[in-house]
C-alpha positions as CSV (number, residue, x, y, z in Angstrom):
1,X,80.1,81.0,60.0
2,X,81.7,79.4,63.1
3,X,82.3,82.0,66.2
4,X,84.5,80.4,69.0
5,X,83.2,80.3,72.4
6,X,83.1,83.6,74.4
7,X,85.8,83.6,77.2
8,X,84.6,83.0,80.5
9,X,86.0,85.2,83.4
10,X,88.0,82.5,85.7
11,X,87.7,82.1,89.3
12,X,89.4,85.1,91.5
13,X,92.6,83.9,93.1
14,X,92.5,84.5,96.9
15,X,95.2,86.8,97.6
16,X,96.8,87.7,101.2
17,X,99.7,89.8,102.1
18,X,103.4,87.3,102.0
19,X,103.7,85.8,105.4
20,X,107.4,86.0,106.3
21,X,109.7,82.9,108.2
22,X,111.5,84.1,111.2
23,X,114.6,82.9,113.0
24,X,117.5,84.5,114.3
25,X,121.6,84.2,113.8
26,X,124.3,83.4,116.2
27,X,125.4,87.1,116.8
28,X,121.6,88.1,117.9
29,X,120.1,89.4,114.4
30,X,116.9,88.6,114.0
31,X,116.0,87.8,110.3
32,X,112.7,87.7,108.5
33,X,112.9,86.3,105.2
34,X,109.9,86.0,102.2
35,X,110.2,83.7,99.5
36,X,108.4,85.4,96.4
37,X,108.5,83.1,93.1
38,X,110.0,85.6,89.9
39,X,110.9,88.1,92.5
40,X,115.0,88.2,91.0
41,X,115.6,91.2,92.4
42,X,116.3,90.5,96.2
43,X,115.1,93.4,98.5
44,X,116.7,93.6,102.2
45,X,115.7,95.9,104.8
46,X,117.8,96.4,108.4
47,X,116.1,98.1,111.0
48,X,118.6,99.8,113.8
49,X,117.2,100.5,116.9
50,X,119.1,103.7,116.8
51,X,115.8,106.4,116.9
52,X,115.9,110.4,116.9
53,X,115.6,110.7,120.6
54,X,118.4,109.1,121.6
55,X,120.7,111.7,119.7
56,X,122.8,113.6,122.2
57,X,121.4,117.1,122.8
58,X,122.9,119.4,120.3
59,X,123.7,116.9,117.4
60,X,120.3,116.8,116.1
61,X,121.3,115.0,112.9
62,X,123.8,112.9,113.7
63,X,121.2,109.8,113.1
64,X,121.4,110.9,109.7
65,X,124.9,111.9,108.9
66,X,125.9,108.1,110.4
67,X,123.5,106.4,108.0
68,X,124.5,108.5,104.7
69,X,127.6,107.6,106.4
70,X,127.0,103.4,105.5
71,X,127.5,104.2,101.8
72,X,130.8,105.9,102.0
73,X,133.4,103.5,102.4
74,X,134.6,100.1,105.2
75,X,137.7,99.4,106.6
76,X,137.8,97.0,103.3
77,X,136.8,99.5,101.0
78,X,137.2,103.5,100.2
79,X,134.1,105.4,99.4
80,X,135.2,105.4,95.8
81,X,135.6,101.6,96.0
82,X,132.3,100.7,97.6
83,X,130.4,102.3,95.1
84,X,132.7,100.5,92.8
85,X,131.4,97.5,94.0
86,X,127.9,98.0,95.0
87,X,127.7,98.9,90.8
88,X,129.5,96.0,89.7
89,X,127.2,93.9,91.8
90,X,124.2,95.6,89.9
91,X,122.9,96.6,93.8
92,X,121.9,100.0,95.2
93,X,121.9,100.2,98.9
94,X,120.3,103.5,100.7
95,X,120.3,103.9,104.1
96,X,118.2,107.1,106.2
97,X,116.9,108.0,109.9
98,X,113.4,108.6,111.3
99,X,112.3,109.1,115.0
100,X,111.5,105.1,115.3
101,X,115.3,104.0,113.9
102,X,117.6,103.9,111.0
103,X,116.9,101.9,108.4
104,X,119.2,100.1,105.7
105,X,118.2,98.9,102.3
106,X,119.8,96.8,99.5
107,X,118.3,95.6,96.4
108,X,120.7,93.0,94.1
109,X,119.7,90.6,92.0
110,X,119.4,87.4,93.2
111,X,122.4,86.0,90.8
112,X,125.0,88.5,92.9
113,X,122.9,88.2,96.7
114,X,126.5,87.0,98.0
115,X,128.3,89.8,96.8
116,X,125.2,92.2,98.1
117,X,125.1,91.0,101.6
118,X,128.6,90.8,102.1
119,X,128.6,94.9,100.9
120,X,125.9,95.5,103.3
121,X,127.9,93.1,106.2
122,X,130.8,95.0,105.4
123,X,129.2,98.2,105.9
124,X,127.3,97.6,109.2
125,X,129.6,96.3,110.9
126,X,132.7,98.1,110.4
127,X,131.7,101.4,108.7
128,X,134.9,103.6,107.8
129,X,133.4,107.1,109.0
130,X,136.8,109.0,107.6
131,X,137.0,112.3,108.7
132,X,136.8,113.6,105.6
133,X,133.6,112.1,104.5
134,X,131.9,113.0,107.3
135,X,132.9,116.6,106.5
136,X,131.3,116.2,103.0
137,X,128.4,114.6,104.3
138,X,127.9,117.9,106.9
139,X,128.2,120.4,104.5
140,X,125.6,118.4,102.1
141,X,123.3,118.2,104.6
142,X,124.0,122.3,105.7
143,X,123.4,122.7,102.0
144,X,120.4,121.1,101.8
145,X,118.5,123.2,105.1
146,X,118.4,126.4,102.9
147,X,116.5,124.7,99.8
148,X,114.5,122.8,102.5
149,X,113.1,125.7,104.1
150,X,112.3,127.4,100.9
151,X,109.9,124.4,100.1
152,X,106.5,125.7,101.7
153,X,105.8,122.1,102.5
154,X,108.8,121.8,104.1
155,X,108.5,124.8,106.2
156,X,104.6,124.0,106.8
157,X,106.2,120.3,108.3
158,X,108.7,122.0,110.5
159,X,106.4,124.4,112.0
160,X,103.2,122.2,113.2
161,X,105.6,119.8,114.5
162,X,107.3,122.6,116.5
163,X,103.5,123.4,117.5
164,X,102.7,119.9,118.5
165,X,105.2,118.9,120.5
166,X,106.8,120.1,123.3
167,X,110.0,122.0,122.7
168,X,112.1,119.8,124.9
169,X,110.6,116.5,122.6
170,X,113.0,115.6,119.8
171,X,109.9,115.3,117.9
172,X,109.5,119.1,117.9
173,X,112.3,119.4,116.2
174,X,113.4,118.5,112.4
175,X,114.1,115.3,111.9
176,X,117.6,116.2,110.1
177,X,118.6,118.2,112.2
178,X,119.1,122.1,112.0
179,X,121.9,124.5,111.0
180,X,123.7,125.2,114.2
181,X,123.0,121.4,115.7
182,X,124.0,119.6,112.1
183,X,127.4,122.3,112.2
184,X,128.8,120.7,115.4
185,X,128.8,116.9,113.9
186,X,132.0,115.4,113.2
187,X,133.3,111.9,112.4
188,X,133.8,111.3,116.2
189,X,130.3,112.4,117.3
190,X,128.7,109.3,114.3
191,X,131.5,107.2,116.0
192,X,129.9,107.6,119.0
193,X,126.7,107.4,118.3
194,X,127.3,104.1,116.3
195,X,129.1,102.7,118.9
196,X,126.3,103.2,121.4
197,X,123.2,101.9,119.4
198,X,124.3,100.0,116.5
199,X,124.5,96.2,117.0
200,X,123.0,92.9,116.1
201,X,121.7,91.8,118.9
202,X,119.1,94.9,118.1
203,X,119.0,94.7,114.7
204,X,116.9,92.9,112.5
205,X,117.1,92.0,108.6
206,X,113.8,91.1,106.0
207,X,115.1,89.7,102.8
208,X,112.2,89.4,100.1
209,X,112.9,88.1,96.3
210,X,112.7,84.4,94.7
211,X,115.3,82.6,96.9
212,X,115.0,79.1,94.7
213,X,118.2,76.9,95.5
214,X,119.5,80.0,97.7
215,X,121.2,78.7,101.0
216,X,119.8,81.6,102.6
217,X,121.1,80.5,106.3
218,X,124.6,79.8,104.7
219,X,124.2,83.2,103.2
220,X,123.1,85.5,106.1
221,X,125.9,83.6,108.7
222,X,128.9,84.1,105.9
223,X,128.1,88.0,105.9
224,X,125.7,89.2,108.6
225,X,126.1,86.8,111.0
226,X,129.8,88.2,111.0
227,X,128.8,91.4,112.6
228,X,129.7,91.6,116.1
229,X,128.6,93.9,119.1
230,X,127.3,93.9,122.3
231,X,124.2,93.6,124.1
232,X,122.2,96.0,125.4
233,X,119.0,96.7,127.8
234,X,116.0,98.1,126.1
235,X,115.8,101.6,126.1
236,X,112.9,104.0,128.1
237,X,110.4,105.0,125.8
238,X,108.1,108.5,126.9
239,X,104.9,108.9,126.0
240,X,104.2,110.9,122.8
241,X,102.1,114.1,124.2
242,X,100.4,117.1,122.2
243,X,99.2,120.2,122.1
244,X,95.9,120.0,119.7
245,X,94.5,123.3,121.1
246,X,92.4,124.9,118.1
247,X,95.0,127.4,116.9
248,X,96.5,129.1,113.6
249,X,99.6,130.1,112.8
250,X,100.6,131.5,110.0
251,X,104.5,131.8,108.0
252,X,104.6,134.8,106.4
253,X,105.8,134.4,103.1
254,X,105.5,137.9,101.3
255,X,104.2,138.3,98.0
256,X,103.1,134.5,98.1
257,X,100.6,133.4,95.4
258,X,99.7,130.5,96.9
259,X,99.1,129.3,100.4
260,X,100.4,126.2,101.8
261,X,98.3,124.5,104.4
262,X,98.9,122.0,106.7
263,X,96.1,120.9,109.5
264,X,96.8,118.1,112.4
265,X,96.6,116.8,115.5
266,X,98.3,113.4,116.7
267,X,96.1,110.4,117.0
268,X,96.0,106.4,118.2
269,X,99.2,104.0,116.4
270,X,98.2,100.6,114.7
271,X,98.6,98.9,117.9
272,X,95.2,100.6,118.7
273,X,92.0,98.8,117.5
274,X,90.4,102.0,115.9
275,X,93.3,102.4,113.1
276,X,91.5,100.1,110.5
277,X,88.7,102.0,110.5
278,X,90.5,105.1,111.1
279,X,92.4,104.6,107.9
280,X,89.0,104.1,106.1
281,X,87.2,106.9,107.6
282,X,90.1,109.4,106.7
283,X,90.6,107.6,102.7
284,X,86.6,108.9,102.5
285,X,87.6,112.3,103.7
286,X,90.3,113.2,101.5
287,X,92.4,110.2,100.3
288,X,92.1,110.5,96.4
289,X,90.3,112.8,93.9
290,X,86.8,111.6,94.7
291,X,87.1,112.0,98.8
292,X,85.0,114.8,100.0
293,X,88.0,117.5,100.3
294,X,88.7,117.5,96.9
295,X,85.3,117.0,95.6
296,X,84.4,120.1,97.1
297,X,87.7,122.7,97.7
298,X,89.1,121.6,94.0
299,X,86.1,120.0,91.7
300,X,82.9,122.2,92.8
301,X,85.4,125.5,94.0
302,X,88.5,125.2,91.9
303,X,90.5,126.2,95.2
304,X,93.0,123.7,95.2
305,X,94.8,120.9,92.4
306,X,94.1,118.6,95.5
307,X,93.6,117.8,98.7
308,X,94.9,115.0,100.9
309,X,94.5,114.1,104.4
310,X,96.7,111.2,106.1
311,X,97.8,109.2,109.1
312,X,101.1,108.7,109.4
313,X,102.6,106.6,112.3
314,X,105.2,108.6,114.2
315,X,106.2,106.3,116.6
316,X,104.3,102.9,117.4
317,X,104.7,100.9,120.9
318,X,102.6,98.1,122.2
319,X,101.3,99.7,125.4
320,X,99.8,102.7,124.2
321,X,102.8,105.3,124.2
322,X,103.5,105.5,120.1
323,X,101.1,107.8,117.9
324,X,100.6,108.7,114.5
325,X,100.3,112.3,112.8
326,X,96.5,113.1,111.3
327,X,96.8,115.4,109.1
328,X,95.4,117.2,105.6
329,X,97.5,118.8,103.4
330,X,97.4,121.1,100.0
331,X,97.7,124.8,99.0
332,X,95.4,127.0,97.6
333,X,95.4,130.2,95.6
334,X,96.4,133.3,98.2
335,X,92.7,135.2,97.8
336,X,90.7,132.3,98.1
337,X,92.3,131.2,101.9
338,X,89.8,132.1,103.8
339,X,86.8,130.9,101.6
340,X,88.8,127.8,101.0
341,X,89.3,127.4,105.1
342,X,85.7,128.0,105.3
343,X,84.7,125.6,103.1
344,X,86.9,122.6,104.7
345,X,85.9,123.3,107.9
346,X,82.5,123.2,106.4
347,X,83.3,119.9,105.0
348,X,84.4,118.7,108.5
349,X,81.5,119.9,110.7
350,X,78.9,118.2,108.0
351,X,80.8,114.6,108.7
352,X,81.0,114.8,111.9
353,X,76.8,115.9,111.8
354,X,75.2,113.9,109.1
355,X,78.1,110.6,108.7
356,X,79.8,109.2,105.5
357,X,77.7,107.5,103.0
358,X,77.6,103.5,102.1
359,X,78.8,104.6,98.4
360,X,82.1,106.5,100.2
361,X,83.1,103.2,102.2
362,X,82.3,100.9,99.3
363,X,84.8,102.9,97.1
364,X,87.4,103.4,100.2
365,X,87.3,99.5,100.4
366,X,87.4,99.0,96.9
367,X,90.8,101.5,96.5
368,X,92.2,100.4,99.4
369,X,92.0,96.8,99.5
370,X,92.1,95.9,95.4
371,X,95.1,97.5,94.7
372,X,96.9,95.9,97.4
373,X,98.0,92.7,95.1
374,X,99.1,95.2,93.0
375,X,100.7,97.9,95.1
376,X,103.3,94.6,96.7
377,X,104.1,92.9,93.3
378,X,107.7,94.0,94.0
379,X,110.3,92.9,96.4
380,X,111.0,95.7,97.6
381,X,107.4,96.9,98.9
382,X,107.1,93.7,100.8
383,X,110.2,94.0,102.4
384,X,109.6,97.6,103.2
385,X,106.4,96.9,104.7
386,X,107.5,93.7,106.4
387,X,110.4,95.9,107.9
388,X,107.7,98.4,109.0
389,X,106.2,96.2,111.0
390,X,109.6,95.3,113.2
391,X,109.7,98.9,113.3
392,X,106.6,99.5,114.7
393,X,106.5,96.3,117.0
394,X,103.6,94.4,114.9
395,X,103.1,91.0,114.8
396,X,104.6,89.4,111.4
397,X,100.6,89.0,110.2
398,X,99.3,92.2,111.2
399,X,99.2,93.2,107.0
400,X,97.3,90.8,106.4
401,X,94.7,90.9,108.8
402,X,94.5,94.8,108.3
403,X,93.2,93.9,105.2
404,X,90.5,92.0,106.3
405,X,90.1,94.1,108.8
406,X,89.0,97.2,106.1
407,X,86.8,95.2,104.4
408,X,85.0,94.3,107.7
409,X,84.6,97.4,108.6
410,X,81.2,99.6,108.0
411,X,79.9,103.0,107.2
412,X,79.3,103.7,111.0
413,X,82.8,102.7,112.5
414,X,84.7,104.7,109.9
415,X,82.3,107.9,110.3
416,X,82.9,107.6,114.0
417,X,86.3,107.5,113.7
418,X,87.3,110.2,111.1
419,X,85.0,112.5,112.8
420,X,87.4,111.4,116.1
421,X,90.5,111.8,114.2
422,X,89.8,115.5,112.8
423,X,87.4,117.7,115.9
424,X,86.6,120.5,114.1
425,X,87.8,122.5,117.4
426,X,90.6,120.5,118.2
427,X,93.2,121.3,115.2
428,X,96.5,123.0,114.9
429,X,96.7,124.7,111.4
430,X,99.8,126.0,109.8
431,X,99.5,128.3,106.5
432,X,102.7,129.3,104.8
433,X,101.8,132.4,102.8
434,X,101.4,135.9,102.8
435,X,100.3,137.3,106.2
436,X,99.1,140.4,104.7
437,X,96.5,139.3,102.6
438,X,95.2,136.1,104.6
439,X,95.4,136.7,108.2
440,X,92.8,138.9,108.9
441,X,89.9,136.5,106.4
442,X,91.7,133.9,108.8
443,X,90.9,135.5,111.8
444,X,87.4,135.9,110.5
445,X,86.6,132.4,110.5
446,X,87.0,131.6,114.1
447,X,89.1,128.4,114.1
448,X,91.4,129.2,116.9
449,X,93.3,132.3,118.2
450,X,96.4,133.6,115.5
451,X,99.8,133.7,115.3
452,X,101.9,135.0,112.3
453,X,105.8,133.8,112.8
454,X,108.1,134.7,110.1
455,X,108.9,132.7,106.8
């Protein structure tokens, strides 16, 4: 009997993150674009320097209101009749604000990119705001608060940040806005505010997908490069600052089965040279179902479905001012707080004394960096990430090289700086739960002085 040859594994294809082509329109924009064979789905992503903090005091919000605003109607176009189009067009386009910008984002397939860019032209550049939608659009979002703050995530979010940060910071303060600030917006307020900070010469646009025989340039000056506006200095920056004081404080949320915890502390951006390894160090620590949180609070004590601890970028700047939020997250069952507290602080004093292990790293590495081919096989992911990058003033390669940057880095320099990134004495915790039955096992433990606030 005849067997055929057994297959033989092929060589590994070297893989690295898209490198984008930049250049620039007449009216300012600056464009990134990223030709991605099969890609016919065309993802675009424009960043507007429009950030949190430069919302006038008492319209906390309005960043928000203005970009749900994009979607609802031009001065071509009611909001019934945009949508009409957008669907005809097969596109979706979302827009929504965060303390570095607004961000804008189209997806249309490649057979109707035309038609999609001149939607997305029409709304950046002369947006309809009618009164009435911007009415809707308040009382959606004053909707919205209520079910918000019911979410114990939610209210765990709201509350360390209002710990953090100092109260006059907008980054003490939801990032939607609140009831009374939300209340006072109206369509002359996101006029304003667009008219202020919304403009080309500020803007820029990353267009991913398989752009074969597309006359991009044509494209982008037909429909983007129509957008007009004015030019305008950079603004001042501050300096992120923090309170990480060891402290508690707890929601009270009576008759709570479950407690919702949130620990953090703000940390170094990408811009600084420790954020490879940082992002290594903390994956070990509590980044999937094997880290160490979760191998302990919900596999060896059944505390906890999970466990998670992150670093998010807040803000990112060049010299030093941006910063990202360290944090680890979860809820656990309302009598087993205290021993679950216990044992994570546990966890976090036996890092910081006796190191991660090469096994922990090699597995960080291995998640981390081998799904990557994976995780941007879409379009969209590139262009989100490319667009992250503007956001957070990286250089166009700095994906790529974080890459290589991870798999360079060793047992030692992630230890060193996860152990930096969460001091056991050195973090503000927020539970949202019921006071009655955890504050004094809390107070046992001796993490920092508490506080109980009401839910």
């Amino acid at each position: 009997m005849d067997f055929h040859p057994q297959p033989q594994p092929g060589a590994a294809k070297p893989w690295a993150f898209p490198a984008p082509q930049r250049g620039a329109l007449d009216n300012g924009l600056t464009v990134l674009h990223c030709h991605r064979p099969g890609q016919q789905v065309v993802a675009v992503e424009v960043n507007l320097e429009a950030p949190l903090e430069a919302e006038p005091q008492g319209l906390d919000g309005v960043a928000t209101i203005m970009a749900r605003a994009f979607n609802e109607g031009t001065d071509k176009h009611s909001a019934e009749e945009f949508a009409a189009e957008l669907e005809r067009a097969g596109a979706t386009m979302d827009a929504h604000a965060d303390h570095p910008g607004v961000r804008v984002s189209l997806e249309v397939p490649v057979s109707r990119l035309p038609k999609g860019l001149a939607l997305l032209a029409d709304a950046l550049r002369a947006p309809a705001f009618a009164d009435s939608e911007i009415e809707r659009l308040v009382a959606n979002r004053l909707d919205e608060i209520p079910h918000e703050s019911a979410s114990p995530a939610r209210r765990a979010a709201k509350e360390l940040s209002k710990q953090l940060f100092p109260a006059d910071a907008r980054m003490s303060r939801p990032r939607q806005g609140t009831e009374e600030t939300v209340a006072a917006i109206d369509a002359s307020a996101v006029r304003a505010f667009y008219e202020k900070h919304v403009r080309p010469a500020t803007a820029t646009a990353v267009v991913v997908g398989d752009l074969t025989g597309v006359d991009l340039d044509g494209l982008l000056a037909d429909t983007l490069g129509a957008w007009t506006g004015n030019t305008a200095e950079a603004r001042p920056v501050p300096p992120v600052t923090a309170d990480d004081t060891g402290r508690v404080v707890i929601v009270d949320r009576p008759g709570a089965v479950q407690t919702q915890l949130l620990i953090g502390r703000i940390g170094p951006d990408k811009h600084d040279r420790v954020w490879a390894a940082q992002i290594l160090g903390t994956y070990c620590l509590g980044g999937t179902l094997t880290s160490r949180l979760d191998r302990v609070l919900r596999e060896e004590k059944g505390y906890t479905y999970g466990v998670r601890s992150f670093a998010q970028v807040l803000r990112s700047a060049p010299d030093g001012t941006g910063a990202a939020m360290l944090a680890i997250s979860g809820s656990v069952d309302t009598p087993n707080t205290g021993p679950a507290l216990d044992d994570l602080w546990k966890v976090l004093r036996t890092l910081a004394a006796e190191g991660l292990t090469d096994a922990e790293r090699d597995t960080a590495v291995q998640n981390l960096v081998g799904v990557a081919p994976l995780k941007f096989e879409t379009a969209a992911n590139v262009a989100g990430t490319l667009a992250d990058q503007v956001e957070q003033h990286l250089p166009d390669d700095y994906q790529a090289r974080l890459y290589r940057q991870l798999a360079e880095t060793g047992t030692v320099e992630a230890t060193a700086a996860v152990v930096s990134a969460f001091p056991a004495d050195r973090l503000v915790t927020v539970l949202v739960g019921d006071a009655a039955q955890i504050e004094e096992p809390v107070r046992a433990l001796g993490i920092g002085e508490v506080t109980v606030v009401t839910g």
